[in-house]
VEXBANU-284669 format. One record per residue (C-alpha): residue number from 1; residue in one letter; chain; x, y, z. Coordinates in Angstrom, 2 decimals. Example, Ala and Ser with C-alpha at 12.3 -4.5 7.8 and 13.67 -1.06 7.14 Angstrom:
<pts>
(pt 1,"a","A",(12.30,-4.50,7.80))
(pt 2,"s","A",(13.67,-1.06,7.14))
</pts>
This chain:
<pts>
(pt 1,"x","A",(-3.53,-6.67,29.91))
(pt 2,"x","A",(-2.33,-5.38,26.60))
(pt 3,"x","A",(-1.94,-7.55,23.19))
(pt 4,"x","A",(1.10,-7.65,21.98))
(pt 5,"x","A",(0.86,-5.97,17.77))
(pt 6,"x","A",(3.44,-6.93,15.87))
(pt 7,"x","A",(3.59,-4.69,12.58))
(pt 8,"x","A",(5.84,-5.93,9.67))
(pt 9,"x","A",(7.49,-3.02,7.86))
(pt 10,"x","A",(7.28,-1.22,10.66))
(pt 11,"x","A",(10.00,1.86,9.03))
(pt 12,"x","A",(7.95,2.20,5.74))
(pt 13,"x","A",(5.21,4.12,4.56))
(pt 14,"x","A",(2.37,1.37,5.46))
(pt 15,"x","A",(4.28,-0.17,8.71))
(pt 16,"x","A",(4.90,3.24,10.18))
(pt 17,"x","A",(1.10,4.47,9.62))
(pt 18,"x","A",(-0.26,1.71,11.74))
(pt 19,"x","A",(2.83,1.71,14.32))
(pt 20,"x","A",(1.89,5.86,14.85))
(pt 21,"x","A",(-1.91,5.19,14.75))
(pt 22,"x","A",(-2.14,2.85,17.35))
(pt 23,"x","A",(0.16,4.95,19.76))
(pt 24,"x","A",(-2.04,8.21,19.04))
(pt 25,"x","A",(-5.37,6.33,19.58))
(pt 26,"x","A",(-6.25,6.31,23.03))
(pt 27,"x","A",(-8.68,3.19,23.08))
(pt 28,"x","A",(-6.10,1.41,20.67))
(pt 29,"x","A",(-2.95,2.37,22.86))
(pt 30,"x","A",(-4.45,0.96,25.86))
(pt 31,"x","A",(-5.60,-2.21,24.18))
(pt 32,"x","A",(-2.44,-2.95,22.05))
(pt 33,"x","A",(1.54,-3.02,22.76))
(pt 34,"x","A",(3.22,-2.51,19.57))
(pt 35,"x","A",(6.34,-4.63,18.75))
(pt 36,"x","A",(7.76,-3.24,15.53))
(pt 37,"x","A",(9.55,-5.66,13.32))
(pt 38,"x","A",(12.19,-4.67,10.91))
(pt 39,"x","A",(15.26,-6.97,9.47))
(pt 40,"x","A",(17.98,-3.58,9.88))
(pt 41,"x","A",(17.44,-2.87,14.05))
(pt 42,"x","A",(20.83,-0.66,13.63))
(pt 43,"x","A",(18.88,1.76,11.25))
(pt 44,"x","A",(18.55,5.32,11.68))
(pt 45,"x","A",(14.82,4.91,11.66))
(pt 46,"x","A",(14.52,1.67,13.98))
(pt 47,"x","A",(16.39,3.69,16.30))
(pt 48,"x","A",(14.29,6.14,16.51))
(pt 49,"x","A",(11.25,4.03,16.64))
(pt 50,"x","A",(13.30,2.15,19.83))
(pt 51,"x","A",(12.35,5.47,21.68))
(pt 52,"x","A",(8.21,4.90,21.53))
(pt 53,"x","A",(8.26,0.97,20.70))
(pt 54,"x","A",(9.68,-2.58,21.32))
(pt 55,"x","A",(11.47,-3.32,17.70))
(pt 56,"x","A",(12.78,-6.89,17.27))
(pt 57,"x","A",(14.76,-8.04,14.42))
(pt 58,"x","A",(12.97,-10.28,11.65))
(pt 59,"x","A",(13.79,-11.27,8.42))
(pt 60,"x","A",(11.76,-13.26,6.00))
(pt 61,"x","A",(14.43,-14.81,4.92))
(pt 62,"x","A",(15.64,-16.02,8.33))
(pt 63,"x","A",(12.74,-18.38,9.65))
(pt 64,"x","A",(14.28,-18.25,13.28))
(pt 65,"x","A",(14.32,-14.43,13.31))
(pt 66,"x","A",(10.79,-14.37,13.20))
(pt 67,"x","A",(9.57,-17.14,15.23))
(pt 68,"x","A",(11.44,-15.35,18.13))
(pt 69,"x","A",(9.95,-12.21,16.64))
(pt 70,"x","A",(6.00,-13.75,16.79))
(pt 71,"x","A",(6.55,-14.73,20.19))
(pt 72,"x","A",(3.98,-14.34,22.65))
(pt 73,"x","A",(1.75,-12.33,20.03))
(pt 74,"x","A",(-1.53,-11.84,19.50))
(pt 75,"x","A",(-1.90,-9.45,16.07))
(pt 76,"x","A",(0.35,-9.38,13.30))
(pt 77,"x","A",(0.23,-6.43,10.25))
(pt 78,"x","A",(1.98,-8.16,7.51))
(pt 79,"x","A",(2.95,-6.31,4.58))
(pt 80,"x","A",(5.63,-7.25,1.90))
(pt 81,"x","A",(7.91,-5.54,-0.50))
(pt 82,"x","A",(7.82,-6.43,-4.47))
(pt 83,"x","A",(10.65,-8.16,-5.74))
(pt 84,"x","A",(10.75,-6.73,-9.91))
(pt 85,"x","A",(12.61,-10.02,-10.85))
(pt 86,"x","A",(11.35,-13.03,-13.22))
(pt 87,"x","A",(10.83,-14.84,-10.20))
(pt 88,"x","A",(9.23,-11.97,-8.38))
(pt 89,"x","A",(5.95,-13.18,-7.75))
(pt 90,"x","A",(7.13,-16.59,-6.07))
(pt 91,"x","A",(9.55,-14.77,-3.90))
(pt 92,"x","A",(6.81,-12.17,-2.74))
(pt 93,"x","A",(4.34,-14.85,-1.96))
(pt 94,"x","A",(6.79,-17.14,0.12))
(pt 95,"x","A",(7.85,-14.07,2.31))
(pt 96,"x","A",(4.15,-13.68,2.88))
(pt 97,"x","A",(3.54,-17.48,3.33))
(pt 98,"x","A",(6.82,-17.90,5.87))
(pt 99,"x","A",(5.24,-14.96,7.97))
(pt 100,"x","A",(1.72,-16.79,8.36))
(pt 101,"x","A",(2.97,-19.46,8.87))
(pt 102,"x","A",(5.27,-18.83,11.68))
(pt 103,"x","A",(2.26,-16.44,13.13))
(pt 104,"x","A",(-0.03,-19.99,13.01))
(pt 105,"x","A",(2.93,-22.12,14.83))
(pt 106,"x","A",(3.50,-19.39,17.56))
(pt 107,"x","A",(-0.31,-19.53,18.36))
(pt 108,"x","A",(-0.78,-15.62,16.81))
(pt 109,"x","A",(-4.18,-15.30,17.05))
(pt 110,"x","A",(-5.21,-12.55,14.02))
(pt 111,"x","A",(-3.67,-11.74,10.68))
(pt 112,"x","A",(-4.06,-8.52,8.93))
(pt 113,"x","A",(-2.44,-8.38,5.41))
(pt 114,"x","A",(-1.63,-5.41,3.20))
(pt 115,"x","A",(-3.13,-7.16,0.09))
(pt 116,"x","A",(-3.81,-5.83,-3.70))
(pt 117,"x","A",(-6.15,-7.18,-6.26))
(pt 118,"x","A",(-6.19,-9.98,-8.47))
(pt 119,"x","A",(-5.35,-8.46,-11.28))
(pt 120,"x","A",(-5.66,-11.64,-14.06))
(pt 121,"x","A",(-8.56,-12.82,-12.38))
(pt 122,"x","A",(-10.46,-9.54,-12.47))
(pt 123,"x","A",(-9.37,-8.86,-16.40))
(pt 124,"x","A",(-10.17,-12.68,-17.48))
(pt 125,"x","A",(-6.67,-12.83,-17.95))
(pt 126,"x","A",(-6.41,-10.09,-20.25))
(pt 127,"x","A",(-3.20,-8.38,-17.57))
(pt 128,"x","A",(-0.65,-11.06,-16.90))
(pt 129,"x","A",(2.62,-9.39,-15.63))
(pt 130,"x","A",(1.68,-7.26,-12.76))
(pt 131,"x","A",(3.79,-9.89,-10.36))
(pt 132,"x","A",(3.47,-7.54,-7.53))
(pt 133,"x","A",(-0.34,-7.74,-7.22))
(pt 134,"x","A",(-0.27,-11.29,-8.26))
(pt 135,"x","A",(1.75,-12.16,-5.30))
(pt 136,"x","A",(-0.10,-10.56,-2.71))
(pt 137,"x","A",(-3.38,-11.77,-4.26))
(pt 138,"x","A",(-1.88,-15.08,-4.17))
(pt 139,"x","A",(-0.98,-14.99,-0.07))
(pt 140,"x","A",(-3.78,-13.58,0.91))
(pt 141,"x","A",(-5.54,-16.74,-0.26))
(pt 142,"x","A",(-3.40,-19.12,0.96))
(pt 143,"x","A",(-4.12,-16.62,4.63))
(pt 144,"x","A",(-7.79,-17.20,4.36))
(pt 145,"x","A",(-7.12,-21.14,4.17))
(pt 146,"x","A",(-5.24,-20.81,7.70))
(pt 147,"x","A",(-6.44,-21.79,11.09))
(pt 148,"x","A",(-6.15,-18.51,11.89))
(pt 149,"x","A",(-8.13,-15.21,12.19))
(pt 150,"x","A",(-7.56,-12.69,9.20))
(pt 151,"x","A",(-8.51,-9.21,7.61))
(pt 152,"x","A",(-7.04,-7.62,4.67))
(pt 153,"x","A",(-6.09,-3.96,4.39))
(pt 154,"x","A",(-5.68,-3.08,0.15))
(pt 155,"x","A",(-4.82,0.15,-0.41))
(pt 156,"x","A",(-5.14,2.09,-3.77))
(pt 157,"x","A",(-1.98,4.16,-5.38))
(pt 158,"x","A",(0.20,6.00,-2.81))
(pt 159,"x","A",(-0.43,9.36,-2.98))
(pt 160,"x","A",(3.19,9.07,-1.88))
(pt 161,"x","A",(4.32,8.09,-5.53))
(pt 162,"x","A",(3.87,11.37,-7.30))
(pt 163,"x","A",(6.87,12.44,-5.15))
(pt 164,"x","A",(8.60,9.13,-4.96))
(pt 165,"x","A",(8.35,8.08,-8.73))
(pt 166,"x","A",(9.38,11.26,-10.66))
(pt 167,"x","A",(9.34,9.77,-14.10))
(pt 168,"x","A",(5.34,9.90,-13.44))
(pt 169,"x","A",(5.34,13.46,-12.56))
(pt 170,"x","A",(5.27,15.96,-14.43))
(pt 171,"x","A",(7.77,17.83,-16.78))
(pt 172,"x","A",(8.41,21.09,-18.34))
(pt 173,"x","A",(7.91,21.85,-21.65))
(pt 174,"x","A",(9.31,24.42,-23.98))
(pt 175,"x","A",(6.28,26.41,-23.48))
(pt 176,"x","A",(6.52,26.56,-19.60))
(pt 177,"x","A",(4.00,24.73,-18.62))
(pt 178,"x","A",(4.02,21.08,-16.79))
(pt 179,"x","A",(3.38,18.11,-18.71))
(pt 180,"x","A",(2.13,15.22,-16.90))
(pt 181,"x","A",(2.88,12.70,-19.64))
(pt 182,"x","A",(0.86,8.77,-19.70))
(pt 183,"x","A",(-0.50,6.66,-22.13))
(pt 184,"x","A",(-3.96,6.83,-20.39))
(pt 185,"x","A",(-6.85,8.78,-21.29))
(pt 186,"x","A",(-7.40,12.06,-19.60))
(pt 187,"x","A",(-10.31,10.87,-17.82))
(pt 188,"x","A",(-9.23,7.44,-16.33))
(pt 189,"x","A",(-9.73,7.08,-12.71))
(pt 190,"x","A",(-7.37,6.85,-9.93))
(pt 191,"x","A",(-8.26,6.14,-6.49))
(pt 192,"x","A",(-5.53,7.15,-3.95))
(pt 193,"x","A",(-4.80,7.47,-0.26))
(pt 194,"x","A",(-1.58,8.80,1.85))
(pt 195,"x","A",(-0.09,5.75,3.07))
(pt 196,"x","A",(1.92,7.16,5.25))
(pt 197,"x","A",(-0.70,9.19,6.86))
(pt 198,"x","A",(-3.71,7.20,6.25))
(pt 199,"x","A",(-2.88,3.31,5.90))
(pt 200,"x","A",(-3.41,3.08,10.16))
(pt 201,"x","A",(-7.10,5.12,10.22))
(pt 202,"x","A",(-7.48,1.67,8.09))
(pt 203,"x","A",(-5.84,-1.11,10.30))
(pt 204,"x","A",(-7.19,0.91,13.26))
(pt 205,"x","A",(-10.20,-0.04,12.33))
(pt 206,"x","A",(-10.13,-3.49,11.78))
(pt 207,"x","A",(-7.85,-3.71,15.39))
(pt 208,"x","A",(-10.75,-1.99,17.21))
(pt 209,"x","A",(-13.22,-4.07,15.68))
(pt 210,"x","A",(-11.11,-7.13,14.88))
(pt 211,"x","A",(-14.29,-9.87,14.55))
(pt 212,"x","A",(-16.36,-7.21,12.84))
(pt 213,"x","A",(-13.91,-7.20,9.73))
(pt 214,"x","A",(-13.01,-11.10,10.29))
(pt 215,"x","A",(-12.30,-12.00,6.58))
(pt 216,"x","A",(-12.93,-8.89,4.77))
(pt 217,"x","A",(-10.84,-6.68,2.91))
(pt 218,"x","A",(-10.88,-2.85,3.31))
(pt 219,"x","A",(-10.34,-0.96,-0.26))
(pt 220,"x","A",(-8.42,1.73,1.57))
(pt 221,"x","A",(-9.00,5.08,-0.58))
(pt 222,"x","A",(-9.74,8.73,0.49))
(pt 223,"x","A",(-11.68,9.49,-2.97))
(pt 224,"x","A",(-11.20,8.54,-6.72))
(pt 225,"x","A",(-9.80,11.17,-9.26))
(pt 226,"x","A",(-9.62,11.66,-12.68))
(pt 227,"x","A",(-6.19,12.31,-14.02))
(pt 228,"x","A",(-7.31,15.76,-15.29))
(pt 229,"x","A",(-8.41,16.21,-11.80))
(pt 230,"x","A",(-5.30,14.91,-10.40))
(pt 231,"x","A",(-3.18,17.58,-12.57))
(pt 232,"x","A",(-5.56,20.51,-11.90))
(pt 233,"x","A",(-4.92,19.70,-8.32))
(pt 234,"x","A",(-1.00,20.08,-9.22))
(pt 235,"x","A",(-1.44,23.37,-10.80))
(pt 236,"x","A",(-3.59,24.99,-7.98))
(pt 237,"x","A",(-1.53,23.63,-5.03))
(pt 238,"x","A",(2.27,24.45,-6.97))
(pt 239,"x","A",(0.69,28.07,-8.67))
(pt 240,"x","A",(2.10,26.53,-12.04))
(pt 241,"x","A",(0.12,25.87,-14.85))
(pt 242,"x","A",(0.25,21.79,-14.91))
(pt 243,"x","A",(-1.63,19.45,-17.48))
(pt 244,"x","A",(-2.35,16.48,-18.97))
(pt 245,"x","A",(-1.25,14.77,-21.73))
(pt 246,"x","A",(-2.20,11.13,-23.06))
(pt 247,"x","A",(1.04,9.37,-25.31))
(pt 248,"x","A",(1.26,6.58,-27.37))
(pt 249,"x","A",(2.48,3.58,-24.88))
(pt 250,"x","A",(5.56,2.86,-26.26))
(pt 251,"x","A",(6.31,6.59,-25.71))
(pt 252,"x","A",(5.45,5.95,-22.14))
(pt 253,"x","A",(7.34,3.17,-21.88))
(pt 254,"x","A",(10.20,4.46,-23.49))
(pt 255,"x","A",(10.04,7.45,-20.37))
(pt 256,"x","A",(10.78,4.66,-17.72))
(pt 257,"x","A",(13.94,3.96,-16.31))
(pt 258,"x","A",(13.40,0.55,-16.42))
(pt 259,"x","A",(14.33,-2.78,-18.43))
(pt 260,"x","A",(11.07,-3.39,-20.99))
(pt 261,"x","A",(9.98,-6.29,-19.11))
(pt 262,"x","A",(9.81,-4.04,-15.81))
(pt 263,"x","A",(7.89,-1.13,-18.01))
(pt 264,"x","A",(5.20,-3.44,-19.03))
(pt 265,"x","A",(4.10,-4.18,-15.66))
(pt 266,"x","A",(3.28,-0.03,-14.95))
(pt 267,"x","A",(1.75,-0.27,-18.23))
(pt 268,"x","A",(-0.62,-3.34,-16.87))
(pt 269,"x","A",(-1.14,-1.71,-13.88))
(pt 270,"x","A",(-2.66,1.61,-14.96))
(pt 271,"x","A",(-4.21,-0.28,-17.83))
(pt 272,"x","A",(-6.18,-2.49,-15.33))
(pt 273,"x","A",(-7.12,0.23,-13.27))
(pt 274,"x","A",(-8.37,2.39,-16.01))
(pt 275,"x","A",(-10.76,-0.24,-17.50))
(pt 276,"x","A",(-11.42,-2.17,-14.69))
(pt 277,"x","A",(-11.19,-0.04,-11.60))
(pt 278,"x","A",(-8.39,-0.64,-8.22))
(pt 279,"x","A",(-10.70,-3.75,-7.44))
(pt 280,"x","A",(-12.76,-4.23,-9.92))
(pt 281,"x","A",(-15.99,-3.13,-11.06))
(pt 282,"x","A",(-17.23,-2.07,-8.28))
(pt 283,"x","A",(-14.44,-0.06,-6.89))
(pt 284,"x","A",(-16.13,3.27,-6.81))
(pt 285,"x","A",(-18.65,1.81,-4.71))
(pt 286,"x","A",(-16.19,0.10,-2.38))
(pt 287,"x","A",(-14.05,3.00,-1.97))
(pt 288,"x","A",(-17.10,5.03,-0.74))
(pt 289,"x","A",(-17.75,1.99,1.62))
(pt 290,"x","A",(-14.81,1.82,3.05))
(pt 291,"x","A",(-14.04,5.28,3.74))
(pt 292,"x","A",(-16.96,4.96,5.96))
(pt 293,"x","A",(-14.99,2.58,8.27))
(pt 294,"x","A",(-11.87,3.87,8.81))
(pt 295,"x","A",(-11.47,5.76,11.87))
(pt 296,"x","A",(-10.86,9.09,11.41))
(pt 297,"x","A",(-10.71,12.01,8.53))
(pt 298,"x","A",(-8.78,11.02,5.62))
(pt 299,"x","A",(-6.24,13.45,3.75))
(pt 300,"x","A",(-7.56,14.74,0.80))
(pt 301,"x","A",(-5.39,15.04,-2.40))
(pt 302,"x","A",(-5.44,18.66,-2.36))
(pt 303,"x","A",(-4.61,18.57,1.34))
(pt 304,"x","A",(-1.80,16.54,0.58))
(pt 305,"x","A",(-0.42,18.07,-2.02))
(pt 306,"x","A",(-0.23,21.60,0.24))
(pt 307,"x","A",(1.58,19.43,3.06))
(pt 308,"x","A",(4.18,17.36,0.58))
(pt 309,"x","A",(4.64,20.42,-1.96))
(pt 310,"x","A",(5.24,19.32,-5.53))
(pt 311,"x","A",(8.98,19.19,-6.72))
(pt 312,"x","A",(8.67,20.77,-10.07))
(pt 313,"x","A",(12.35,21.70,-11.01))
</pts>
């Protein structure tokens, strides 16, 4: 008899990954029925998944929605969206908390979180602000001290984001070419992954092999560029001549369309990850691990960047 999957986020990048994975694998199909979980049922895009899957309504903020929602369940992905606010991190970490604990009092057997690093714990405090990390750090602790069965699934920067955040892409300049414009160094590294295409090869494997990856987190990258590698990559997937160029940080900042508080948390973020790696120092090492395990070819940048073409206008 199948297990019922129920998948958090199930319209977004991560959600939708796993939700497509699992009906395309034919050992995971079989094994798992997917209940996809969103807190808009009317949307275009729950609609649509009503055609392949059973979607229930759940809100975090509405602890009734989801206990009817975890009902009769056996797996739960759990993801959760950052909230850029002064209390951002405590409102992340209570949407994860209500969801586990809901999943513990409906007798859901297995957690797998979408988690990120510990980003003051990993710099000795050095990176403070990053909220977003912080909170998902936080709940996946507070997971681990549940009566309950858990994995983690932490995936590197969305590939996703050099379409989705165009105040990181690139620019033209006078001269013609495109400027890719940070305050890093040219040869900081940035380990990446399709999210939309890639995040289920991930939670696929940990829901194949659920007691293999009991309590361990998967540092879900397909490889681990340099940022001149990253723009060279641009230039021979567009055919425009696309480079790199390190600013001063308040230059960066000043190139966000964000309040100053909000701008020093991308600054933290690709600050940590430039000295200290996506999880720390290891990460290299962990990335090549891990890529091992997930089921299934990942998408390369360059492959990516062919499929999702470059908007350089």
């Amino acid at each position: 008899m199948s297990q019922i999957l129920a998948v958090f986020g199930a319209t977004g990048q991560q959600g939708s990954s796993v939700v497509n994975y699992v009906l395309n694998d034919p050992e995971l199909s079989q094994h798992y029925k997917v209940r996809a979980i969103t807190r808009d049922v009317e949307s275009d895009k729950a609609k649509q998944l009503r055609e392949k899957v059973e979607v229930m309504q759940g809100d975090v903020l509405d602890r009734t929605s989801l206990e009817t929602a975890l009902t009769g369940v056996h797996t739960v992905f759990a993801m959760t969206t950052p909230t850029f606010s002064p209390d951002g991190l405590e409102i992340e970490y209570n949407s994860a908390k209500t969801i586990a604990d809901v999943a513990v009092e409906k007798g859901v057997k297995y957690i797998i979180f979408s988690t990120l690093s510990p980003v003051s714990e990993l710099s000795g405090g050095k990176y403070r602000k990053v909220n977003h990390f912080e909170a998902k750090a936080k709940a996946e602790k507070y997971i681990r001290s549940l009566p309950i069965k858990s994995a983690f699934y932490s995936p590197g920067y969305f590939m996703e984001n050099f379409q989705a955040m165009p105040f990181l892409t690139p620019k033209k300049a006078p001269d013609g070419t495109w400027v890719m414009a940070w305050h890093n160094s040219p040869k900081a590294r940035l380990s990446v992954i399709d999210a939309v295409g890639n995040s289920g090869n991930f939670v696929g494997a940990i829901l194949a092999e659920p007691d293999k990856f009991e309590g361990k987190t998967l540092c879900a990258a397909e490889a681990t560029y340099t940022l001149e590698e990253i723009v060279a990559l641009m230039s021979k997937t567009t055919g425009k001549t696309v480079v790199y160029k390190q600013i001063p940080v308040e230059d960066f900042k000043a190139s966000l369309p964000f309040p100053a508080e909000v701008a020093d948390v991308f600054v933290e973020v690709f600050n940590f990850v430039e000295e200290f790696g996506n999880w720390g120092a290891d990460s290299e090492k962990l990335v090549a691990r891990d890529k091992k395990n997930a089921r299934g070819r990942l998408t390369t940048l360059e492959e990516y960047f062919k499929a999702h073409p470059l908007q350089l206008v």
